[in-house]
C-alpha positions in Angstrom: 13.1 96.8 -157.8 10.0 95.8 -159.7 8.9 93.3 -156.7 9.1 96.0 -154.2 7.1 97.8 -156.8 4.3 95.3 -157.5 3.6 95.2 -154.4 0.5 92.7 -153.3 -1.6 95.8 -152.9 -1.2 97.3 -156.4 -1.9 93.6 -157.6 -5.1 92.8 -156.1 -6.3 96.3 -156.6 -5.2 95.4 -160.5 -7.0 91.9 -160.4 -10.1 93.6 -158.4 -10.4 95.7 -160.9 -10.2 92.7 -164.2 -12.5 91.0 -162.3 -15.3 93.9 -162.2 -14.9 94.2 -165.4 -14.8 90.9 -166.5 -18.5 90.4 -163.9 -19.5 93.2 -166.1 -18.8 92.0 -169.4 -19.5 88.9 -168.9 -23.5 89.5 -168.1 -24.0 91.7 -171.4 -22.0 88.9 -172.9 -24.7 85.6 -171.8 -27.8 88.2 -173.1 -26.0 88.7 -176.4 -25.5 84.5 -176.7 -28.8 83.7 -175.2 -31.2 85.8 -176.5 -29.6 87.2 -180.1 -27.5 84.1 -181.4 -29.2 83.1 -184.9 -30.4 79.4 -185.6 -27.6 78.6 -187.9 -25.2 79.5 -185.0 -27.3 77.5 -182.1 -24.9 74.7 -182.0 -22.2 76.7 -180.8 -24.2 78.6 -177.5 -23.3 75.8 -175.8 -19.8 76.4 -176.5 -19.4 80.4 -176.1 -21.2 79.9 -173.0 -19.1 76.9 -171.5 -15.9 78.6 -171.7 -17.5 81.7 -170.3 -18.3 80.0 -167.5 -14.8 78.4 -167.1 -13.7 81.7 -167.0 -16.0 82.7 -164.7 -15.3 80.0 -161.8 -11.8 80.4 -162.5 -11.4 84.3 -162.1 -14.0 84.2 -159.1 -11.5 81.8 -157.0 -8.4 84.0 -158.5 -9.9 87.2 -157.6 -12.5 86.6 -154.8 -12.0 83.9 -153.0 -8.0 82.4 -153.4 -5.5 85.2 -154.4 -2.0 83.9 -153.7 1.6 84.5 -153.7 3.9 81.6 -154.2 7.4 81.2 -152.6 9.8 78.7 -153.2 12.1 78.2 -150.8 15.6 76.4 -151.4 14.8 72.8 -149.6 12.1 72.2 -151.8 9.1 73.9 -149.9 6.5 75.6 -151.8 4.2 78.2 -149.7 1.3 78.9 -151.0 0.4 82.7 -148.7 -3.5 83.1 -149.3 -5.2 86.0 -149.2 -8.8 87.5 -149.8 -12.0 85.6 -148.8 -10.7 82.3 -148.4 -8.7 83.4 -145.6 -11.5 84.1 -143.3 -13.0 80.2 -143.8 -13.1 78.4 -140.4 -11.8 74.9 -141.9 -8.2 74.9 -143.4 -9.3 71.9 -145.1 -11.7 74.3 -147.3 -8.1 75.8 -149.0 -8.4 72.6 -150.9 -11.7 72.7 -152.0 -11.0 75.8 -153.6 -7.8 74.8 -155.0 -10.0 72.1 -156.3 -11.8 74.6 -158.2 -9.1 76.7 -159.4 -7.5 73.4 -160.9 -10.9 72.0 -162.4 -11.5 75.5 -163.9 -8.2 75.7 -165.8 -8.7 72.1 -166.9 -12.5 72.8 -168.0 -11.2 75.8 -170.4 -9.1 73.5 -171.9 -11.6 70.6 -172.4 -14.0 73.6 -173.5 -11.7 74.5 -176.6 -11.1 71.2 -177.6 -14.4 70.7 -177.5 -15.4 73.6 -180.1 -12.6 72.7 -182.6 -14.2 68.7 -182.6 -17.8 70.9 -182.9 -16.5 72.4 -186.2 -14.4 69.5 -187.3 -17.6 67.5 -187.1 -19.3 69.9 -189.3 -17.3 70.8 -191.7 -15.2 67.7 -192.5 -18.1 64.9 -191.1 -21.4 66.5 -191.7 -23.0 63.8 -192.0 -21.5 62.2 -188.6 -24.2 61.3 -186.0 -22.1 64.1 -183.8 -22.9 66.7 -186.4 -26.6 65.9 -186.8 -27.9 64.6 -184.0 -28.2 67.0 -180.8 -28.6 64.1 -178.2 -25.3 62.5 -179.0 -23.1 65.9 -178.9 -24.5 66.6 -176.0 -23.6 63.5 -174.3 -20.2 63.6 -175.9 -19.9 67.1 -174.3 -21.1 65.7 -170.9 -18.4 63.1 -170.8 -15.5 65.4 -172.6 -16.6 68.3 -169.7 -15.8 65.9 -166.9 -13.8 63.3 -168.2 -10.8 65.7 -168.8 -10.8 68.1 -165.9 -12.0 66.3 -162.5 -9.6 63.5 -163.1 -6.9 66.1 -162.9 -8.0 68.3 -160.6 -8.9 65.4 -158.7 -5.1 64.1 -158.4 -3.9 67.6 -158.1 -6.0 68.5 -154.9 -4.9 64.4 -153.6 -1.2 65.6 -154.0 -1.4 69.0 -152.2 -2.9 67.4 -149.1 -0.6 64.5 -149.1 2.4 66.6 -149.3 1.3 69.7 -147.1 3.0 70.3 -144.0 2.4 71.6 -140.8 1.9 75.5 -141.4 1.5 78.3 -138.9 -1.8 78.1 -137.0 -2.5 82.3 -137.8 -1.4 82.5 -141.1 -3.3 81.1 -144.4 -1.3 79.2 -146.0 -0.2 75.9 -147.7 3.2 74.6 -147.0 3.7 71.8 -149.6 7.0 70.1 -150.0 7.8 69.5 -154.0 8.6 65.5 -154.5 8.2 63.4 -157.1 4.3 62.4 -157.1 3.3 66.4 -157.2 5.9 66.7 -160.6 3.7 64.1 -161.8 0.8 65.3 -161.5 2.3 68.7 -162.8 3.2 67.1 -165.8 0.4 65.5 -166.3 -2.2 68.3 -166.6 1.0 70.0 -168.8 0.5 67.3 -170.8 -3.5 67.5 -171.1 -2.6 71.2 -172.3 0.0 69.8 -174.7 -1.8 66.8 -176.5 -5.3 69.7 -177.0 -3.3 72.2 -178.1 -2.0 69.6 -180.9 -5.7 68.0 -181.2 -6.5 71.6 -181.8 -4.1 72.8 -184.2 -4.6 69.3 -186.5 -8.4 69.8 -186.6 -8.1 73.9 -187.6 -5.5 72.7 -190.7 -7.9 69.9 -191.5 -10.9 72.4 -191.4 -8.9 75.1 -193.6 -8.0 72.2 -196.0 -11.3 71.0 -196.4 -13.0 74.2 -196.9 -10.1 75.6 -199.0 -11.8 72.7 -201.6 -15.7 72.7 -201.0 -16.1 76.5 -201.2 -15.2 77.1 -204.7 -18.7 76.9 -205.4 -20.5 77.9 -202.5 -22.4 81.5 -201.9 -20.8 84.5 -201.0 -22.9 84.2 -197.5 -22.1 81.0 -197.0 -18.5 81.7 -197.9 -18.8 84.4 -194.9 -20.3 82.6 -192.4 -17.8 80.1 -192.8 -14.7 82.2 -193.1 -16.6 84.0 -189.6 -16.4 80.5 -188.1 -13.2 79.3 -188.5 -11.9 82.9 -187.6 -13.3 83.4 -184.5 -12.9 79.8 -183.5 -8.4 80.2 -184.1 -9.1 83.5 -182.0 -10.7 81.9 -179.6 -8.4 79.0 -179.5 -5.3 81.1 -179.3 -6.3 83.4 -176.5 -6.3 80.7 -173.9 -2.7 79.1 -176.1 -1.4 82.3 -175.3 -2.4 83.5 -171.8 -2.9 80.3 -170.4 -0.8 77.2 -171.5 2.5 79.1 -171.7 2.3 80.9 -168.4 0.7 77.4 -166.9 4.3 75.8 -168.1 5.8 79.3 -167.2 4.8 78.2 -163.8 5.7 74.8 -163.5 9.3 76.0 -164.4 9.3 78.2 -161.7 8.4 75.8 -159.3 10.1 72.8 -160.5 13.9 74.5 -160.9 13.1 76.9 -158.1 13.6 79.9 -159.9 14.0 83.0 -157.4 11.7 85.7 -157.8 8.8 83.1 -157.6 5.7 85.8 -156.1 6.7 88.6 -158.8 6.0 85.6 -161.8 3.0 84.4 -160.1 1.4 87.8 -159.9 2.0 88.5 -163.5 0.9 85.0 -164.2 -2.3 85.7 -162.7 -2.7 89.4 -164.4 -2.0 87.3 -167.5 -4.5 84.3 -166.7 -7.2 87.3 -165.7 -7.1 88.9 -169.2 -8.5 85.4 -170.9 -11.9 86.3 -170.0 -12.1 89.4 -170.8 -10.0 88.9 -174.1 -12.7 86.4 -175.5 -15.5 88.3 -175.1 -14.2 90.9 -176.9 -13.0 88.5 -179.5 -16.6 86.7 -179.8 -18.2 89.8 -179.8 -16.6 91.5 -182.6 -15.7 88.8 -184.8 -18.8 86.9 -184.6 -21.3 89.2 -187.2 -24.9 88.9 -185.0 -23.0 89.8 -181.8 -21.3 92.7 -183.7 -24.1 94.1 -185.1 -26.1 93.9 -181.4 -23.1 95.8 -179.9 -22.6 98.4 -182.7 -26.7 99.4 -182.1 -26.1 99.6 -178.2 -23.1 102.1 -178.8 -25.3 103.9 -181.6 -22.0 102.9 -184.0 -24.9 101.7 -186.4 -28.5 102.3 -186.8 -31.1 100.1 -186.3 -32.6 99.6 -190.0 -35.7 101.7 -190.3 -38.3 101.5 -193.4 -38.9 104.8 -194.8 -41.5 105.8 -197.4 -41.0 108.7 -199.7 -44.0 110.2 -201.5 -43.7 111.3 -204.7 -45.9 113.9 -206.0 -46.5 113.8 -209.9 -45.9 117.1 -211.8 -47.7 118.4 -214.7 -45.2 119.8 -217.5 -46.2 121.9 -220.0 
């Protein structure tokens, strides 16, 4: 009842419609990083706006270019139906570039969080680490930790869908890929990527809370803020993508490895759910992060802009 419900024209008018507003929110989002994030909060524009940008590639291919249904049929064939722009390319070998894409985008939001949770490891339990102090090694450590985690992956994933495609119908774009052994490995292994930052993650946010939980006894109350801010926004941020995007990514690889029926329904909502990320950390950066609050609360005219007023103050004579 539900499929016949959600059919495939309610879901791309419903990821059409994320994706506007993600576009939307996304450009307010890079002025508010670029051009109103404090100094003390410079390391991290790198950061807000790499995973931005993950989102960014990754909804444009969901949304524009590759939207999808999934079947799984009983002898072990997965078809891969595509629709929207990608369908009109002249070269069928162009399906995998943009698969390509899709993969190194999911793998690039995961390297992207891993990276901000070493950012604030580094600073609050190393300071004095070269990583923490000197700009030109963290951004080389970025570099490598931006490609040596996703193109790897996406790399092998792309390999094993042309490997194990089959000969499709000439009219119809589409995929045919027949599930064997080498495309459960490579499965796994980006599962596993997702598994082993996930952990990475969650051992560097105890060790953070741990070690802040005994140096801020004596610090300011505005460095007590800023830090509390921090370490908030960065578990948000870190959770969104936990949430909406590891579980449904082994939501998926469930589906396809035990052939579960119903395979085009769960891939729909998958993507509804993998669509929301975006949107979801802006909205968390935005209001959780204290500059970027204050720049949105002026623009909605929630609070003022602070103004200097003089008062004159005329002396009286008493009698």
């Amino acid at each position: 009842m539900f499929l016949s419900f959600y059919s495939y024209e309610l879901h791309s008018v419903c990821l059409t419609s994320l994706g506007i507003l993600f576009v939307v929110m996304s450009i307010v989002y890079m002025y508010v990083v670029l051009r109103k994030t404090p100094p003390p909060l410079s390391a991290y524009k790198f950061h807000f706006l790499y995973l931005n940008g993950c989102y960014q590639v990754a909804n444009t291919c969901l949304a524009l270019f590759g939207p999808f249904d999934v079947t799984v049929q009983d002898e072990g064939l997965i078809i891969l139906e595509l629709h929207g722009v990608i369908q009109y390319l002249p070269l069928k070998s162009l399906y995998y570039l943009v698969g390509f894409f899709d993969d190194f985008s999911i793998c690039s939001i995961i390297s992207a969080v891993l990276l901000s949770f070493l950012l604030r490891y580094c600073q609050v339990c190393h300071p004095k680490s070269r990583y923490a102090t000197t700009s030109a090694i963290r951004k080389r450590v970025e570099a490598a930790l931006s490609t040596v985690i996703p193109f790897p992956l996406a790399v092998l994933f792309t390999v094993a869908l042309f490997i194990h495609s089959e000969n499709d119908v000439v009219n119809q774009a589409s995929i045919h890929v027949k599930i064997s052994n080498h495309l459960i490995v490579v499965m796994e292994a980006i599962g596993f990527a997702a598994v082993v930052a996930t952990v990475l993650c969650l051992l560097f946010i105890i060790t953070i809370c741990w070690t802040l939980y005994w140096k801020m006894g004596h610090a300011s109350k505005r460095t007590k803020e800023m830090q509390r801010m921090l370490t908030i926004t960065l578990i948000v941020c870190g959770a969104i993508p936990l949430l909406f995007g590891v579980i449904p990514l082994f939501l998926g690889i469930y589906t396809v490895v035990l052939r579960v029926e119903g395979t085009i329904t769960i891939f729909r909502i998958i993507f509804i759910i993998f669509m929301l990320q975006g949107i979801l950390n802006i909205i968390a950066a935005m209001l959780l992060v204290k500059p970027y609050r204050a720049v949105l609360l002026t623009w909605l005219r929630i609070k003022k802009s602070q103004q200097t007023v003089t008062v004159a103050c005329a002396g009286q004579r008493t009698s």
